[in-house]
C-alpha positions in Angstrom: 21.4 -10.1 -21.5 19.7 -11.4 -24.1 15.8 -10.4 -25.1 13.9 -13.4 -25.5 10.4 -11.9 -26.7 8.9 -8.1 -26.8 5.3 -7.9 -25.5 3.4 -4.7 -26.5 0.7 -2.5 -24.9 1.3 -3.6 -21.3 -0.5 -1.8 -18.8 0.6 -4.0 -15.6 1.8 -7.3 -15.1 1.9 -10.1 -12.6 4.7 -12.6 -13.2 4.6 -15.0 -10.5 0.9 -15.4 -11.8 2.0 -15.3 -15.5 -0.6 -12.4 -16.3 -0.5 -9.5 -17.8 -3.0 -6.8 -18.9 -3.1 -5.0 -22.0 -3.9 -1.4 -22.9 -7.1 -2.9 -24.9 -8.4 -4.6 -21.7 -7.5 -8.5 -22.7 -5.8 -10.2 -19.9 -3.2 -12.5 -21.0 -0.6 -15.4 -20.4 2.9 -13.9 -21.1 2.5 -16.4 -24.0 -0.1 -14.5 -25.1 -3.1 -17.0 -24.1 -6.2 -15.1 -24.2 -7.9 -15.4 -20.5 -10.7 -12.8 -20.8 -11.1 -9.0 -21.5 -12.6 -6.4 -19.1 -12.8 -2.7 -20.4 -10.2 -0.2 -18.5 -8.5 -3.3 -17.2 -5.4 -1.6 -15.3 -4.5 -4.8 -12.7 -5.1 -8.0 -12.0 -4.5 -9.8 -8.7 -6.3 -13.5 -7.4 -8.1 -14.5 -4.6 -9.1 -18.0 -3.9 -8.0 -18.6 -7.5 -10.3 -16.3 -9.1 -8.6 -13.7 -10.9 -10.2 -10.1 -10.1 -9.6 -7.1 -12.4 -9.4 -3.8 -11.0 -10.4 -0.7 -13.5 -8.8 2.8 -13.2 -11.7 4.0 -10.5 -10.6 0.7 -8.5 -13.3 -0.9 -9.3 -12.8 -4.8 -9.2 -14.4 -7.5 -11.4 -14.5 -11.3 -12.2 -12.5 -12.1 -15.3 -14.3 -15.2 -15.3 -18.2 -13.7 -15.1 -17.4 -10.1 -15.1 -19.5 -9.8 -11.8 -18.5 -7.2 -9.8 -16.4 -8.5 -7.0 -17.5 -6.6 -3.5 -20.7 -4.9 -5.0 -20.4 -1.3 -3.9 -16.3 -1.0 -2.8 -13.6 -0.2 -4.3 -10.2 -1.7 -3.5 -7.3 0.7 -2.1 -4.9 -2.1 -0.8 -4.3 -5.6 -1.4 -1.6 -7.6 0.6 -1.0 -11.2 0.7 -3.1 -11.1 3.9 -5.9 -8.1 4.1 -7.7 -6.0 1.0 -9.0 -3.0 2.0 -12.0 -1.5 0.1 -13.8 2.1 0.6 -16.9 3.1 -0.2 -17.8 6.7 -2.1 -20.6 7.5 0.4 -21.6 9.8 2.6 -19.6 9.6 5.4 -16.9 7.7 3.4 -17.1 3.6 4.6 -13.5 2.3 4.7 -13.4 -1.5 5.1 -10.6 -4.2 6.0 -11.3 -8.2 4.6 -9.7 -11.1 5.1 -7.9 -11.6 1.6 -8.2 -15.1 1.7 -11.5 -15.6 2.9 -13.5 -12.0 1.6 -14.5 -12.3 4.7 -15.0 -8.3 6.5 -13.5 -8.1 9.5 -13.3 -4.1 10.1 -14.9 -0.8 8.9 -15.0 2.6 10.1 -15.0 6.0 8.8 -11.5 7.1 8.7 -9.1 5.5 6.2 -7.3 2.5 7.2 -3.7 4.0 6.0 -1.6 3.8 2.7 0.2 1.1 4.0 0.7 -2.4 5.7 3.4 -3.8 7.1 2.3 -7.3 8.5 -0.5 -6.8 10.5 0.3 -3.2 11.1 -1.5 -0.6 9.2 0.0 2.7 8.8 -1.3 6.4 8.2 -0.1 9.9 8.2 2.0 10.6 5.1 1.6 14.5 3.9 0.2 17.0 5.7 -0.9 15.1 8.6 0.4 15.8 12.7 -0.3 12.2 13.7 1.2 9.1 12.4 -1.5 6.2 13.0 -1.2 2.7 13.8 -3.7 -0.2 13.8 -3.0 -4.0 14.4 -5.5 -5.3 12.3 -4.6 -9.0 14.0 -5.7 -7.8 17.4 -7.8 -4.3 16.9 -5.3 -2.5 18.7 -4.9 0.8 17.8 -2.6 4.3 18.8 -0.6 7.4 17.4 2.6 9.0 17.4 1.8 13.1 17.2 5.1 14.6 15.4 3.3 18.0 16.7 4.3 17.3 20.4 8.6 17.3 18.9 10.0 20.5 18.9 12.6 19.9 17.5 10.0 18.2 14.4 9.9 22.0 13.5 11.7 22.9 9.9 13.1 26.4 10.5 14.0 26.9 7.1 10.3 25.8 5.5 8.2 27.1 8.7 6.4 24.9 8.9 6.4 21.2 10.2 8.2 18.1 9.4 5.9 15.9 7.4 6.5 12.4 6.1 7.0 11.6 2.6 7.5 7.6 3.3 6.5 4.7 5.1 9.0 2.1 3.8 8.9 -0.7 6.6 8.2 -2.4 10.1 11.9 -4.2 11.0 12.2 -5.3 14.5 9.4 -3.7 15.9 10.6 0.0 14.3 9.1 2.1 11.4 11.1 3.3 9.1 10.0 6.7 7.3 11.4 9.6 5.5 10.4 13.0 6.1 10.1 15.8 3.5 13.4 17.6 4.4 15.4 14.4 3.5 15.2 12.9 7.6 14.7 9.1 8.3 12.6 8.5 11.7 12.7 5.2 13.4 9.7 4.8 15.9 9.8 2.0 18.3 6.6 0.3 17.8 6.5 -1.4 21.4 7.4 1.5 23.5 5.5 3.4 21.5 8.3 6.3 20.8 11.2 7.9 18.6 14.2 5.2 18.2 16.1 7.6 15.8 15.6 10.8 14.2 18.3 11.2 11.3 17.6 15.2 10.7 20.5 15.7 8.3 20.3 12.4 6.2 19.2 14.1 3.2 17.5 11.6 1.4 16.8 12.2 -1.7 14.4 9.6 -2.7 13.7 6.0 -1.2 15.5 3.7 0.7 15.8 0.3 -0.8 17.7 -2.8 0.3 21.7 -3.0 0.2 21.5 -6.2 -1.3 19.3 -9.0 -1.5 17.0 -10.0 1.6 19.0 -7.3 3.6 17.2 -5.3 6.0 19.9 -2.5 5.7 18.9 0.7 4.3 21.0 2.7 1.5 
């Protein structure tokens, strides 16, 4: 493999968007064209082909005005479809927009989750009994409580399984990894355990076998 140019002081970078930002805060073409600069730059990301800058207390920005983008939020999440923003109020104000559109289309009080999968957002990594599930498409909402397992008990830690992972929604299932190594499956439409691997010792995460396979190594 040969090198074909070294670029310096990168502190994230987009390359199907050809961006990259730079521990000085310039944002930049990979050929190095000057775009703008926005101090603690740490990521860039583009909705309705305005490039937004995010700082390091998620706080997002127009490269092009250097306007704040969603006065008041800061972003958590941004999929091809949703951004999700929270507030640092009192209660906490956790919002879901239409990423296309900044258009709000939820907000409650509780954190939306870590993750989404699709339409699906998903909470309950660490310390947490209840693994929660919302369909932002259709606002429909319910929990699997890893409490209510028995056999979700780790003898040898005393305390409970938690889980470490979230890694994806295939046919209908979640895939996670617990902190003693164990892959769950839950069946998303019936709502229960598919598979509970207790001796898979995972080590770290699972990542495709290959290629645009949806098997697990």
């Amino acid at each position: 493999m040969k090198i074909s140019k070294n670029i310096n002081n990168i502190v994230w970078f987009d390359s199907s968007n050809n961006l990259i930002v730079k521990t000085n805060g310039n944002i930049t073409t990979f050929d190095d064209k000057q775009l703008g600069k926005i101090e603690d730059a740490r990521k860039v990301f583009i909705i309705e082909n305005e490039i937004i800058v995010l700082n390091s207390l998620n706080q997002a920005f127009s490269l092009k005005t250097a306007i704040p983008f969603l006065t008041g939020q800061r972003i958590s999440l941004i999929t091809e479809k949703y951004l999700l923003t929270y507030e640092k109020s009192t209660p906490r104000s956790y919002r879901v927009y239409l990423n296309n559109k900044k258009s709000l289309i939820y907000e409650q009080n509780e954190p939306f989750g870590r993750n989404i999968f699709g339409d699906l957002a998903v909470d309950g990594i660490g310390n947490s009994e209840l693994i929660s599930i919302k369909n932002l498409a259709d606002n429909y909402s319910y929990t699997f409580n890893l409490s209510e397992l028995d056999k979700y008990q780790n003898n040898s830690l005393n305390s409970n399984f938690e889980v470490m992972e979230f890694f994806d929604v295939y046919k209908n299932t979640l895939i996670c990894s617990l902190n003693n190594g164990g892959i769950l499956l839950l069946d998303l439409l019936n709502k229960k355990e598919k598979v509970f691997l207790k001796d898979a010792k995972l080590i770290s995460g699972l990542f495709p076998s290959k290629a645009n396979s949806h098997i697990m190594v």
